[in-house]
C-alpha positions as CSV (number, residue, x, y, z in Angstrom):
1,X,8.2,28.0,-1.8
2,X,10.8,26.0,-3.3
3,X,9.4,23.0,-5.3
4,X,12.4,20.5,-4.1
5,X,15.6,20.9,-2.0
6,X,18.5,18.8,-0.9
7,X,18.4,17.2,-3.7
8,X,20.8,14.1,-4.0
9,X,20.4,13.0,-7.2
10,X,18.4,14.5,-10.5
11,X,14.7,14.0,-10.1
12,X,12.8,13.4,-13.5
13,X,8.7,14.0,-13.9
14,X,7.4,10.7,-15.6
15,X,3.4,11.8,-16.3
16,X,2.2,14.6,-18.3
17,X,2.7,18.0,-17.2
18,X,0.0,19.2,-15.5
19,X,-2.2,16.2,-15.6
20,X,-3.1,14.7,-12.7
21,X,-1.3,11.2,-12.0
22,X,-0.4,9.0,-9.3
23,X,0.7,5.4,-9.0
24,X,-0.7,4.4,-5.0
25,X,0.8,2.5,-2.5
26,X,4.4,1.9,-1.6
27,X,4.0,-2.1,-1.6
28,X,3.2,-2.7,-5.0
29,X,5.0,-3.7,-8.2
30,X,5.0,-0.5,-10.4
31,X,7.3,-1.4,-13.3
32,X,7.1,-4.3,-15.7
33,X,9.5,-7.1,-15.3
34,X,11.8,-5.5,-18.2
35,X,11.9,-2.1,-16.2
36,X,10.4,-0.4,-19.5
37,X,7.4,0.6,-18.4
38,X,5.7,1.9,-15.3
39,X,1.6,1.7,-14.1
40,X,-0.2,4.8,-13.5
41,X,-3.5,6.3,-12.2
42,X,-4.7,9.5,-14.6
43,X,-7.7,11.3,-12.7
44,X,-9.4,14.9,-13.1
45,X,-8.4,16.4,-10.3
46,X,-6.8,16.0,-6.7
47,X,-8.6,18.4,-4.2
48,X,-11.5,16.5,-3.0
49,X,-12.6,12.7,-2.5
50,X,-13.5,10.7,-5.4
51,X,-16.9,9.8,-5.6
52,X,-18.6,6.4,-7.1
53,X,-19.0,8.5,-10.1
54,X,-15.9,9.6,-11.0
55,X,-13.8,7.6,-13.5
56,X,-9.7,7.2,-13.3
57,X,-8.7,6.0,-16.2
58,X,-5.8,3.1,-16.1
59,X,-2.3,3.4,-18.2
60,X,1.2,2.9,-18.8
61,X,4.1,5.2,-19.0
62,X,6.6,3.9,-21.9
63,X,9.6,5.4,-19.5
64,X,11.4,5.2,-23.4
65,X,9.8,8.6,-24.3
66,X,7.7,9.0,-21.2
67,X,4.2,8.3,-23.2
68,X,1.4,7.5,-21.2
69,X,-0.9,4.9,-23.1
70,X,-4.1,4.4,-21.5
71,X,-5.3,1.3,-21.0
72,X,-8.9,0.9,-19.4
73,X,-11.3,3.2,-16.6
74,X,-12.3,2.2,-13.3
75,X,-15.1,4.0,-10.9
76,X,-13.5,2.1,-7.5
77,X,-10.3,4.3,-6.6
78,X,-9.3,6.4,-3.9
79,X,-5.8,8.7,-3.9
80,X,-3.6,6.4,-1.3
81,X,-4.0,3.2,-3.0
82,X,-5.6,3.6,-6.3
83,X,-6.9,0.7,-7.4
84,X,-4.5,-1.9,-6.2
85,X,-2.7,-1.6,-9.9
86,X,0.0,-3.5,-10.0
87,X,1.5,-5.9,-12.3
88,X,0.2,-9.8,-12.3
89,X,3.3,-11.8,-10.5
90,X,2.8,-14.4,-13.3
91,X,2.9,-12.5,-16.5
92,X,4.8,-9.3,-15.2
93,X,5.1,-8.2,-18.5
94,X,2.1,-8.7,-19.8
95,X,-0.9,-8.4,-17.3
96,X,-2.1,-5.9,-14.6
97,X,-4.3,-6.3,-11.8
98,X,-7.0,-3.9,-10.0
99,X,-10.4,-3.2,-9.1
100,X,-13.6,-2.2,-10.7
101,X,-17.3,-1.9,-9.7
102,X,-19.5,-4.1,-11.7
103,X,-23.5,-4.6,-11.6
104,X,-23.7,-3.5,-8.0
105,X,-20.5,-5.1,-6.7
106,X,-16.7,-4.6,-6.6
107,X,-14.8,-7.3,-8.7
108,X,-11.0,-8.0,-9.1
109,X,-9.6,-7.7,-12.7
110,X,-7.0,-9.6,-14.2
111,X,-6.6,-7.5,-18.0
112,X,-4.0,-8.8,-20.8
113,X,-2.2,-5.3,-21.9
114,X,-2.1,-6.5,-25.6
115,X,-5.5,-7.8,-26.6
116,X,-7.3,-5.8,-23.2
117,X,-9.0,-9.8,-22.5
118,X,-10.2,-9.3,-18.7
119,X,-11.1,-12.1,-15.9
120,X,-12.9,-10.8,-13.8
121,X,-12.4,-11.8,-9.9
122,X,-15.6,-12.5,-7.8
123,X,-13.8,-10.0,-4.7
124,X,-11.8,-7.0,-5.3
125,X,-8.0,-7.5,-4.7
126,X,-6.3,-5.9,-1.6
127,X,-3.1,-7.8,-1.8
128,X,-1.8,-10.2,-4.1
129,X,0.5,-13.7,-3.5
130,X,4.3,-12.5,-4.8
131,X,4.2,-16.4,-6.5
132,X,0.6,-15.2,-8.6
133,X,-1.6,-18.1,-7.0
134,X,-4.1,-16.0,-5.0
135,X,-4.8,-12.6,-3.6
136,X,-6.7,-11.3,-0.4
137,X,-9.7,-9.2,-0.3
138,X,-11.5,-7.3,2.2
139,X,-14.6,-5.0,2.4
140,X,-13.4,-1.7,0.9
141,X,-17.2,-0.1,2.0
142,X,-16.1,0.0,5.0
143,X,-12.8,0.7,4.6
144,X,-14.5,3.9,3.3
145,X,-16.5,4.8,6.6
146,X,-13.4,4.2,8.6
147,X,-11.0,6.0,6.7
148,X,-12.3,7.2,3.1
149,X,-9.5,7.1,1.8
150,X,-8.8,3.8,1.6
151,X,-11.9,2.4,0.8
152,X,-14.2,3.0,-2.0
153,X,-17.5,5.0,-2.2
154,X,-19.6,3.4,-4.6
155,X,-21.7,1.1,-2.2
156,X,-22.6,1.3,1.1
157,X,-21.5,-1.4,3.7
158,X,-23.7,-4.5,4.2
159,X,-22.7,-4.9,7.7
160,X,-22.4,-1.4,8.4
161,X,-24.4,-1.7,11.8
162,X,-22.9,-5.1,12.8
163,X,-19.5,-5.3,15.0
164,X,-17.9,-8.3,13.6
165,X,-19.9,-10.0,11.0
166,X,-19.7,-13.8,9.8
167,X,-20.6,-12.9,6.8
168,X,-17.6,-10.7,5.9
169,X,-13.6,-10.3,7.1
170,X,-10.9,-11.7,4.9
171,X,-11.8,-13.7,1.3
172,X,-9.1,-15.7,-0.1
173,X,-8.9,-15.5,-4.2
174,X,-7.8,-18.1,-6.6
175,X,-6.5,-15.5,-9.3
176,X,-6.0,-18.8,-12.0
177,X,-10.4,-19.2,-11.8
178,X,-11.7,-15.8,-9.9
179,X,-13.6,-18.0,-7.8
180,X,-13.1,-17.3,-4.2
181,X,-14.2,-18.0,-0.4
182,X,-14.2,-16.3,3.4
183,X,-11.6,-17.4,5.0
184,X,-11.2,-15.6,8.5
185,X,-14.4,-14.0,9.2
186,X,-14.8,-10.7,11.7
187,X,-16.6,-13.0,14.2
188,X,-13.4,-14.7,13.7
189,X,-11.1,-12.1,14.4
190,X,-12.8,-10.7,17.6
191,X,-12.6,-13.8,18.9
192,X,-8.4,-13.7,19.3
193,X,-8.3,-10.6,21.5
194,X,-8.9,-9.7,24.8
195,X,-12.7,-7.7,26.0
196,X,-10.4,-4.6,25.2
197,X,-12.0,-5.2,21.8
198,X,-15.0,-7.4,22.6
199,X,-18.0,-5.4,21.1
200,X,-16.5,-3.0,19.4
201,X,-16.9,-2.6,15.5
202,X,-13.7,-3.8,13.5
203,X,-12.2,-3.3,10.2
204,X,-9.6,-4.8,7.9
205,X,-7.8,-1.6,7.1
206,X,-4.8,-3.0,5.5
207,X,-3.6,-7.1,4.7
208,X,-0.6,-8.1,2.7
209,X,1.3,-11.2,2.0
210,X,4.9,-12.0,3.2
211,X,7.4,-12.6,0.6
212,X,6.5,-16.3,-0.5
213,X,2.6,-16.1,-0.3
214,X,2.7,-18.9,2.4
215,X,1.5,-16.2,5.5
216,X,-0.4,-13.0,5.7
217,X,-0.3,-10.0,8.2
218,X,-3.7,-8.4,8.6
219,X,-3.9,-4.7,10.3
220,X,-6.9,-4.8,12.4
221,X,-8.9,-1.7,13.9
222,X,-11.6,-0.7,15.9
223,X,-14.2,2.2,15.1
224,X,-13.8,5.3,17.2
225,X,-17.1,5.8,19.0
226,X,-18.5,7.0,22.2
227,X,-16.0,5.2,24.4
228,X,-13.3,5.5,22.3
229,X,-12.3,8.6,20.4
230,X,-8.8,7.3,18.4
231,X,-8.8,3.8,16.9
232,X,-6.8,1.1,18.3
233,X,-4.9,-1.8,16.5
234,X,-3.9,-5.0,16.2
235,X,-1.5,-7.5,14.3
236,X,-3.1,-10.9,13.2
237,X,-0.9,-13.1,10.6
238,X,-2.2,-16.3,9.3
239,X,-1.7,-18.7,6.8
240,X,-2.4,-18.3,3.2
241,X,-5.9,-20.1,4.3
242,X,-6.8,-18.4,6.6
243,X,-5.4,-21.0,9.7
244,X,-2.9,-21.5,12.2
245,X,-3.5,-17.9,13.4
246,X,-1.1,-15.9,15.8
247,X,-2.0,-12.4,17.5
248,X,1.4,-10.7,17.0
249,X,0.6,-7.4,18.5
250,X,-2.8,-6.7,20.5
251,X,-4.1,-3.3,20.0
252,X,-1.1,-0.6,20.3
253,X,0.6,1.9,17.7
254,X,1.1,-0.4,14.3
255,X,1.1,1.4,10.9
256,X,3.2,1.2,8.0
257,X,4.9,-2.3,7.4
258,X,7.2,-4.3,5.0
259,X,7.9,-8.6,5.1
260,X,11.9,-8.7,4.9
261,X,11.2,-12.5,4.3
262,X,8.6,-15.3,4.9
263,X,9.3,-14.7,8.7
264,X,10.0,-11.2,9.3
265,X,8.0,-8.1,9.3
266,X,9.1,-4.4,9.6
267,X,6.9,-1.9,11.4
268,X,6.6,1.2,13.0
269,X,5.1,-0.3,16.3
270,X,5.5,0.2,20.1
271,X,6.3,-3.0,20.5
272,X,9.2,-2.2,22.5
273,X,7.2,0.4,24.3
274,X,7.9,3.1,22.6
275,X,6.8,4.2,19.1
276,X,10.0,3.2,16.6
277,X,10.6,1.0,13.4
278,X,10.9,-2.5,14.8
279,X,11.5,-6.1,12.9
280,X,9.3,-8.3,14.7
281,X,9.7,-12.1,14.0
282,X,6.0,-13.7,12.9
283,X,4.5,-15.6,15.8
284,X,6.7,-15.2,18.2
285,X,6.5,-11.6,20.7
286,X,10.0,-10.7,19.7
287,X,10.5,-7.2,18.5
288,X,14.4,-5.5,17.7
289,X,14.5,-1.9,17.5
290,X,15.8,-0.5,13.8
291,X,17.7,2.2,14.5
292,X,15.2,4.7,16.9
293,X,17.9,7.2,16.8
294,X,17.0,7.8,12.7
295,X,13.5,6.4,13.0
296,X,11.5,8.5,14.8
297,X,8.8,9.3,12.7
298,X,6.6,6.9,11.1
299,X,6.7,6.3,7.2
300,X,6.2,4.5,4.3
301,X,9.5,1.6,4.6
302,X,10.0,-0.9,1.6
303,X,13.0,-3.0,1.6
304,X,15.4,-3.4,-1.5
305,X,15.3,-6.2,-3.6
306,X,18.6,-7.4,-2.0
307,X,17.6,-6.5,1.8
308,X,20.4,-4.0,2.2
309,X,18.6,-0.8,2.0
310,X,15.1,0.4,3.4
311,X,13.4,3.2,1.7
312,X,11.5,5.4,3.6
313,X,9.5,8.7,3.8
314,X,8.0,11.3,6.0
315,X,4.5,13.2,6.5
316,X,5.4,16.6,6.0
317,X,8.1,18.6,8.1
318,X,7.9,22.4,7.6
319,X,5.6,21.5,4.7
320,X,8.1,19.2,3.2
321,X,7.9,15.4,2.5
322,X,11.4,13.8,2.6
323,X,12.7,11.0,0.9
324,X,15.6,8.6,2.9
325,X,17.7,5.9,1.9
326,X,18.5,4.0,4.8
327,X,22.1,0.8,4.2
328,X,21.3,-1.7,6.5
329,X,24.8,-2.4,6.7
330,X,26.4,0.7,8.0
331,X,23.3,2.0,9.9
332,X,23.5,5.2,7.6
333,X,20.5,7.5,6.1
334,X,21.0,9.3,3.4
335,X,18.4,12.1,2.4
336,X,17.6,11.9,-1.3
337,X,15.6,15.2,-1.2
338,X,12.6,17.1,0.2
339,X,9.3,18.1,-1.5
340,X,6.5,20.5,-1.4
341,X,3.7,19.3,0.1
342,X,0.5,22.0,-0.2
343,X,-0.8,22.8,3.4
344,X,-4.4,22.1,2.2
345,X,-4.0,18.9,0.7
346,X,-4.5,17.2,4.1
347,X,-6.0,13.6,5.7
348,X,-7.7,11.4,2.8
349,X,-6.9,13.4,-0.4
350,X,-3.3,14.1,0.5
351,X,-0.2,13.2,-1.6
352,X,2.6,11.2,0.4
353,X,5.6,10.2,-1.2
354,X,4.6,6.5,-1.1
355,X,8.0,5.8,-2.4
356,X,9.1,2.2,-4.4
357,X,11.6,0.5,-5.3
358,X,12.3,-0.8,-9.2
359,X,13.0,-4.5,-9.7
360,X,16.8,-4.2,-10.1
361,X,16.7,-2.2,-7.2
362,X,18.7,1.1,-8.5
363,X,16.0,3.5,-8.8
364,X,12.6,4.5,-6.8
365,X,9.8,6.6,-8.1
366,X,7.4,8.4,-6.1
367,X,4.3,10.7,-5.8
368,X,4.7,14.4,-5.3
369,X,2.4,17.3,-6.0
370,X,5.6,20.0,-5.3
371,X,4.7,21.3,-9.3
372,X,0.9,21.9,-7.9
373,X,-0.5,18.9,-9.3
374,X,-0.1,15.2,-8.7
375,X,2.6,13.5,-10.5
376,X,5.2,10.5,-11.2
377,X,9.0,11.2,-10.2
378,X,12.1,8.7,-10.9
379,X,15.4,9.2,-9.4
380,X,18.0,7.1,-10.3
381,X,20.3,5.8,-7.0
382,X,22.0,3.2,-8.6
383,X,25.3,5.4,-7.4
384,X,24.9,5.0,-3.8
385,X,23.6,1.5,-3.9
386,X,26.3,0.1,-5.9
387,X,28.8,-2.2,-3.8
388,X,31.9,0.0,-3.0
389,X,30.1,3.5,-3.4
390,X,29.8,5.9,-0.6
C-alpha cells in the first residue's frame, strides 16, 4: 500500500524514525507559544493497551533540528489522549501539564521545563481553563471500563458498582495551589435527565472548557448493559463552578466537538435529526447545520485561530485516514492528503489523525502510523490560508 496520497502539501516526520511517538488529542496546545518546539509522548510500542506498568516517557521536539529531548515518565497514559500534555496557558513557554500516578492515586502535574520543579495537583487534569486559572478532572478508572482507551489502568474504580455516585463526577482544580473540590457530582448529573437515564450507570467520558474558561461542556454516557447494548449521550454545560447548569442535548448521537467562542460549540450531533456537524448555541436548543453536504462523517474538528477554517479528519476509508481543510467562508474543503491506516490497529489502540492546529494558525501536525509505527507529521498550509490564496 501506498504510505500517503493526494498529497497537498509536503508532509515532514517530526519524531525519530521508527520510535514510537504520538502527541494525543486534537484539543490541546502542542507547540510552545514561540512555535519552536512541539510536546510528544515516546512509548515502546503501539499494538496492545498500556498497562499500569508500562512507562511513556514525556519530551519535546526542538522542530530546529527535530531533536526530541526528554523530559520526565509517566505510568497514567493511554494512545488517544496521552496524558493530557499540553502546555500550561500561563507560562506557554515554559511549563507543561499532565498526569501521573502517585502513592495509589492519579495526580495532576504542573513541571517547569528548565529546572524539572513539579506541583503536583490533588486530581488528574482532563481539561484545562484557556486563561490558566483552573482545570477539570474526572475519574479516568472508569473512563477505563467504559472505553480503555481513554481512561487509565492503574487503579480500579471506587464506585465501580455504583450508578451515579456523590462522591465522584466532575472536580474543579485551582492549578495556582493544586488544591481542588467536587463540583457536579454523578448524583448530580442523573438528576437533569429524563428516566431514559434514571438508574443507569454514567460516566464523564469527555469535558472541556469554552474559549474563555467561564463555561464547560461535559459529554455524558451511559454503560451498555442488559437493557442497553450501545451507549447513549448527553450534553451538560455549566459554569466554571459547577452552577447554572443547562442540558443541551439529552441522550442522542454527540461525539467530537470544538467551542468557536464562549457561546458556541461545534459537534457532530443529531440535533437536527440527522447525524451532521452542527454549531449549537450554549443553553439555548438551537442547532445550524455546517455544511451536511461535506460533513457526513464524523471527525476530529478544531477551529483555526482566526475562526475561518475548521480542521477536520476521518476514521478510515478504504484503509485511509484523510486530512481536510474546510474555509468557513467559501464553504470549500480542501483534502490535504490521505494516510495508511493498518487494518489491525483497531478500537482503543488505534492511531487517528487527531489533527491541530499551530498557534499562528499556518500549519497542523498530526498522528499517523502510514511508516508502520506511530509518529509526529507537520505540514505547512500557510499557502491556502493566507488571505487572497486559492
Amino acid at each position: 500500500m501506498t504510505p500517503m496520497r493526494d498529497l497537498m502539501f509536503p508532509v515532514e516526520r517530526l519524531t525519530p524514525a521508527g520510535a514510537h511517538c504520538f502527541f494525543g488529542y486534537y484539543d490541546n496546545p502542542a507547540w510552545d507559544a514561540a512555535g519552536q518546539r512541539h510536546l510528544c509522548h515516546h512509548v515502546p510500542f503501539w499494538g496492545r493497551l498500556p498497562t499500569g506498568n508500562d512507562t511513556a516517557t514525556l519530551g519535546i521536539i526542538r522542530l530546529a533540528d527535530r531533536a526530541f529531548i526528554p523530559l520526565c515518565e509517566t505510568n497514567a497514559w493511554n494512545f488517544q489522549q496521552g496524558t493530557m500534555l499540553q502546555w500550561h496557558p500561563l507560562e506557554p513557554n515554559e511549563s507543561v501539564i499532565f498526569n501521573r500516578f502517585v502513592g495509589g492515586r492519579y495526580v495532576g502535574v504542573v513541571r517547569r521545563v528548565a529546572t524539572g520543579e513539579e506541583l503536583l495537583l490533588s486530581q488528574p487534569v482532563a481539561s484545562v481553563d484557556p486563561a490558566g486559572r483552573h482545570a477539570l478532572s474526572i475519574n479516568f478508572s472508569r473512563n477505563f471500563d467504559f472505553r480503555p482507551g481513554y481512561g487509565y489502568a492503574n487503579k480500579p474504580d471506587d464506585w465501580k458498582d455504583t450508578p451515579a455516585p456523590k462522591e465522584d463526577g466532575i472536580f474543579l482544580i485551582h492549578l495556582a495551589t493544586g488544591e481542588s473540590e467536587l463540583i457536579v457530582s454523578y448524583d448530580d448529573l442523573a438528576r437533569c435527565f429524563t428516566s431514559e437515564a434514571r438508574g443507569r450507570k454514567l460516566v464523564v467520558n469527555h469535558i472541556a472548557f469554552n474559549t474563555d474558561g467561564t463555561r464547560f461542556v461535559a459529554l455524558l454516557r451511559t454503560f451498555p448493559d442488559a437493557a442497553h447494548k450501545q451507549w447513549a449521550t448527553a450534553l451538560i454545560t455549566a459554569d466554571w463552578r459547577g452552577r447554572d447548569r443547562y442540558l443541551l442535548r439529552n441522550f442522542g448521537i454527540e461525539s467530537h466537538y470544538h467551542w468557536r467562542d464562549p457561546g458556541h460549540l461545534l459537534i457532530w450531533s443529531d440535533a437536527g435529526g440527522a447525524a451532521s456537524l452542527y454549531l449549537l448555541t450554549d443553553r439555548t436548543q438551537e442547532a445550524e447545520t455546517v455544511d451536511p453536504a461535506f460533513f457526513a462523517r464524523d471527525g476530529h474538528c478544531s477551529y483555526s485561530p482566526d475562526r475561518r477554517w475548521l480542521l477536520y479528519d476521518s476514521y478510515p476509508i478504504d484503509n485511509y485516514r484523510y486530512l481536510y481543510a474546510y474555509n468557513l467562508e467559501e464553504r470549500r474543503a480542501h483534502t490535504l492528503g490521505g494516510f495508511y491506516s493498518a487494518p489491525a490497529a483497531i478500537v482503543d489502540i488505534r492511531c487517528d489523525l487527531h489533527p491541530r492546529w499551530n498557534r499562528a494558525g499556518t500549519a497542523v501536525s498530526f498522528d499517523s502510523t502510514h511508516e508502520s509505527y506511530r509518529a509526529i507529521y507537520q505540514m505547512d498550509v500557510s499557502s491556502l490560508v493566507t488571505d487572497g490564496r486559492r
